[in-house]
C-alpha positions in Angstrom: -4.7 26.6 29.8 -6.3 24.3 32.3 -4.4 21.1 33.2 -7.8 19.0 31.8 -8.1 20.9 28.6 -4.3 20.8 27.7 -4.5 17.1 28.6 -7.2 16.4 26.2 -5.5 19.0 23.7 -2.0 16.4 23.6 -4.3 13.3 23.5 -6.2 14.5 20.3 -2.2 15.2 18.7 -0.8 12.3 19.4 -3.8 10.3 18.6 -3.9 12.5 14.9 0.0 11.8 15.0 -0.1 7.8 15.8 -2.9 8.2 12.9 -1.3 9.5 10.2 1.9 7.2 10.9 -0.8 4.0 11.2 -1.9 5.1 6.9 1.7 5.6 6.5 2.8 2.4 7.0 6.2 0.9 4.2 4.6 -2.1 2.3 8.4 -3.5 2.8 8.8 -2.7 6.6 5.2 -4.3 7.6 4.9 -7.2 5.0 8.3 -8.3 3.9 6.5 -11.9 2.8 4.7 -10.5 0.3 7.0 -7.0 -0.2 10.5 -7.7 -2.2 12.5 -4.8 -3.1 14.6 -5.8 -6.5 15.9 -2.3 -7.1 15.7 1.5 -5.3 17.4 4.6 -5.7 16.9 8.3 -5.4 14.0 8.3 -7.7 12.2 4.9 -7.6 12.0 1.7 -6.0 10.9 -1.6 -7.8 8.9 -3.9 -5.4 7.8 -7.7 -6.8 4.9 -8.2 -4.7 3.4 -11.9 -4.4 0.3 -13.1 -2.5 -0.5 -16.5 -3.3 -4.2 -17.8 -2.9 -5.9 -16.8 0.7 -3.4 -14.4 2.0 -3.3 -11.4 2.9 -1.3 -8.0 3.9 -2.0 -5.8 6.7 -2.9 -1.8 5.8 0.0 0.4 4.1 0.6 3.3 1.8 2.4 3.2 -1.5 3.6 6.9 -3.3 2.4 7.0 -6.8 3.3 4.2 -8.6 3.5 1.9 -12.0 2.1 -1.3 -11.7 3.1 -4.1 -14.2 1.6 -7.5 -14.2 3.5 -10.8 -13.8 0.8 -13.1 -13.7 -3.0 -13.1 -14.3 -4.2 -11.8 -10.5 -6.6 -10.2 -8.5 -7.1 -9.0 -4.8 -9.5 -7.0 -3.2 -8.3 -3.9 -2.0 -9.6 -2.8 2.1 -9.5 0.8 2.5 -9.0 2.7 5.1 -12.7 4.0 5.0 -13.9 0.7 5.4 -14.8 0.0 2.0 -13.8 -2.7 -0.4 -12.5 -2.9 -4.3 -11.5 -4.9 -6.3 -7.8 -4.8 -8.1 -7.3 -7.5 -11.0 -4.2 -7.0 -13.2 -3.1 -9.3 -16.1 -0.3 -10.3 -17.4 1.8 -8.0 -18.7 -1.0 -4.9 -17.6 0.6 -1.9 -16.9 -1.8 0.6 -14.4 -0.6 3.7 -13.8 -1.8 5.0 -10.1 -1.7 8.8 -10.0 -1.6 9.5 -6.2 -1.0 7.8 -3.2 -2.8 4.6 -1.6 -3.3 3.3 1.0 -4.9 -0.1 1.9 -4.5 -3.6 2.6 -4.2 -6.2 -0.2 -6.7 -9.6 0.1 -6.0 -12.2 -2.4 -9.0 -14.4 -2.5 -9.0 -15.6 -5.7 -7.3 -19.2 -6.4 -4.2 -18.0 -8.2 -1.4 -16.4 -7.1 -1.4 -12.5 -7.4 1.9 -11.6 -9.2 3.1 -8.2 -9.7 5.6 -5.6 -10.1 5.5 -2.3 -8.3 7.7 0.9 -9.4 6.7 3.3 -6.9 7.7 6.7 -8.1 9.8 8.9 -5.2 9.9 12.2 -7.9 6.7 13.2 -7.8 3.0 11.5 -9.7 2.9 11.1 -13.6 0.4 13.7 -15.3 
């Protein structure tokens, strides 16, 4: 293989490899302010996640996960395509997200965003 082509060949890897590491990102390792973990083991982790008014995260990826609300809340939800939605949760809400996500959290509404996150290391409910 020419030196050129092999050249451009390892680029396009690493660039698919620093990628797939940049949507892979731990809520907890790259947003400890807003990412608490009160409980782990081998088959869960509970994270209390809290954004008050005008903050916001940077992108991540959770596994499947249970979501149960603290507090009356909402944030809009960035993803990865560019696109926006948005993610309100009430008190005492339970969601249920069935695969992966990845995305980074905005909370500009004018009340804290309050939340408990049980993301699921087993496998995705049914």
């Amino acid at each position: 293989m020419p030196f050129q082509l092999r050249s451009t060949v390892i680029a396009a890897f690493a660039f698919s490899v620093f990628m797939a590491a940049a949507h892979a990102q731990d809520p907890v390792a790259v947003d400890p302010a807003h990412h608490k973990v009160e409980f782990e083991n081998d088959q869960l982790r509970v994270i209390h996640v809290v954004f008050p008014p005008g903050e916001s995260s940077v992108m991540h990826t959770h596994p499947c996960l249970i979501a149960i609300g603290v507090a009356d809340g909402e944030l809009t939800f960035r993803l990865p395509d560019g696109s926006t939605r948005p993610a309100p949760i009430h008190r005492g809400e339970v969601i249920v997200v069935r695969q992966p996500i990845t995305h980074n959290p905005v909370n500009n509404a004018g009340t804290t965003h309050d939340v408990m996150v049980v993301e699921l290391k087993t496998g995705c409910p049914k």
